[in-house]
C-alpha positions in Angstrom: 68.2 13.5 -116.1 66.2 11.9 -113.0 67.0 8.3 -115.0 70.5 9.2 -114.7 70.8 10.2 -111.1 68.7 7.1 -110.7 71.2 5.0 -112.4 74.1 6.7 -110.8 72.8 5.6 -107.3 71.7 2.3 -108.5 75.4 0.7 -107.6 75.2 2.2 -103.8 72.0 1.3 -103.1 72.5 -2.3 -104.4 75.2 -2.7 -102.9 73.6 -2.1 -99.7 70.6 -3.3 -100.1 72.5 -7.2 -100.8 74.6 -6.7 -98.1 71.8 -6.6 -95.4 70.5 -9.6 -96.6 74.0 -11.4 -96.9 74.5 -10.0 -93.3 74.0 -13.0 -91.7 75.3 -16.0 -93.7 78.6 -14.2 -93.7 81.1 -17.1 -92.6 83.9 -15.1 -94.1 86.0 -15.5 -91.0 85.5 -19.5 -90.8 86.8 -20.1 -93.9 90.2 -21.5 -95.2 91.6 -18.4 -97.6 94.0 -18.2 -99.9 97.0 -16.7 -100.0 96.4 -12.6 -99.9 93.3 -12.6 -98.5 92.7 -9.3 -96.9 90.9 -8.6 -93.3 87.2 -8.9 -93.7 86.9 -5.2 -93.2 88.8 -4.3 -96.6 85.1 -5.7 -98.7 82.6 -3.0 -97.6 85.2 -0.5 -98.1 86.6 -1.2 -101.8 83.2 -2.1 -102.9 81.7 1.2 -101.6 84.4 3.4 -103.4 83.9 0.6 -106.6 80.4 1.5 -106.6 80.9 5.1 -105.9 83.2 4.7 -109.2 80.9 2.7 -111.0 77.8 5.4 -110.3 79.9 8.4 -111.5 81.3 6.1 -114.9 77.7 5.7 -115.8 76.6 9.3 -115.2 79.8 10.7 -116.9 79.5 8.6 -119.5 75.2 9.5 -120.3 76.1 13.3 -120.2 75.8 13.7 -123.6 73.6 11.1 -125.0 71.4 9.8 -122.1 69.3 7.3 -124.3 71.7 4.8 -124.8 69.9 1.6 -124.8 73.4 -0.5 -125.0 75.3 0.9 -122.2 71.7 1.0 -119.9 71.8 -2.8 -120.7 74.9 -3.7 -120.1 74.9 -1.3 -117.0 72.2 -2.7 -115.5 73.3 -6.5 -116.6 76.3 -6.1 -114.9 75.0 -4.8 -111.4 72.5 -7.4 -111.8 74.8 -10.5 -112.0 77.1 -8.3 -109.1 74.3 -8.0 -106.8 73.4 -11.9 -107.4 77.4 -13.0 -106.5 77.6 -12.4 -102.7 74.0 -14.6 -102.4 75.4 -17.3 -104.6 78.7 -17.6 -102.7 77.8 -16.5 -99.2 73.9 -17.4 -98.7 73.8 -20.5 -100.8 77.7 -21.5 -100.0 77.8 -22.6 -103.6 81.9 -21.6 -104.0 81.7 -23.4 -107.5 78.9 -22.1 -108.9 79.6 -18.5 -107.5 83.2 -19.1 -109.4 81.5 -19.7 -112.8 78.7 -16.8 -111.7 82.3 -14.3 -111.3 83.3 -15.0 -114.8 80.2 -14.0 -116.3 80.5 -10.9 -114.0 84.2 -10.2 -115.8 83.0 -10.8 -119.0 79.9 -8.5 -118.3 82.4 -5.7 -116.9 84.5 -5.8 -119.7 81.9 -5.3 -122.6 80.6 -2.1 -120.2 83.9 -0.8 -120.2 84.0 -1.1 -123.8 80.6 1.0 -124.5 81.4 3.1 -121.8 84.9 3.9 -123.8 82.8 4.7 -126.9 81.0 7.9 -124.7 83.4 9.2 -122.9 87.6 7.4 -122.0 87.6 8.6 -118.7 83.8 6.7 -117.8 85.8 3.5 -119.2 89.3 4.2 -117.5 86.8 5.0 -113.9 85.8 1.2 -114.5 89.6 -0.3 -114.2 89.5 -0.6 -110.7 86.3 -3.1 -110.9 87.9 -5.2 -113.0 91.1 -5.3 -111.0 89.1 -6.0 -108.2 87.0 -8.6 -109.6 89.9 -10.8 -111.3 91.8 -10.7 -107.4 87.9 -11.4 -106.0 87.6 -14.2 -108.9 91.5 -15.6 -107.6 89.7 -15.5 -103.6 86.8 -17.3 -105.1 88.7 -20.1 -106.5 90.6 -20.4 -103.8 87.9 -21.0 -101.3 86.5 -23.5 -103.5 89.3 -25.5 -103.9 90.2 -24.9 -100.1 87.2 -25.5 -98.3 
């Protein structure tokens, strides 16, 4: 149980963890955007409730089998290669690489979505907003790249 709840919080403390240290090299406001770029202030906010989402998937999900080596992998993989995507893009201003870095993410999100389908739908269905998210983030990545 303490694994789980360990887990489950993993996503919002991540995710905040990576945005103090992007704090500074955020030049989100300098750049040329693409089309349907929201106001900087939409991020923190979706990727909170994402994370929130992503938390309570996992947890759901390990209710009734909480030794399940695949989904911890894939979990864990995922949130790994997330946490590593603002530093790419926004630390190391490598719009390219952080492009190629968002595909792995999608890929990553969709094999979780498919183990977290096989323990419980509503886990895998709490994951579509991530990957909705991710393919428009994916179309603002590209578009920066080829923009700036």
């Amino acid at each position: 149980m303490i694994k789980r709840i360990i887990y489950s919080l993993l996503p919002i403390v991540g995710g905040g963890l990576v945005g103090l240290i992007i704090s500074d090299y955020m030049n989100y406001h300098d750049m040329i955007k693409p089309p349907l770029s929201p106001p900087s202030i939409a991020f923190p906010i979706v990727w909170t409730i994402l994370y929130i989402l992503t938390g309570i998937s996992y947890f759901t999900a390990t209710k009734d089998n909480e030794n399940n080596k695949e989904l911890d992998q894939i979990y864990l993989l995922q949130l790994l290669v997330n946490f590593m995507w603002p530093i790419i893009f926004f630390v190391l201003k490598m719009y390219f690489t952080a492009f190629l870095w968002i595909i792995l993410l999608l890929i990553l999100v969709i094999v979780m979505i498919k183990e977290l389908l096989k323990n419980n739908k509503i886990s895998g269905y709490l994951q579509i907003p991530y990957l909705v998210w991710l393919l428009f983030a994916t179309y603002l990545n590209i578009g920066i790249f080829l923009l700036n």
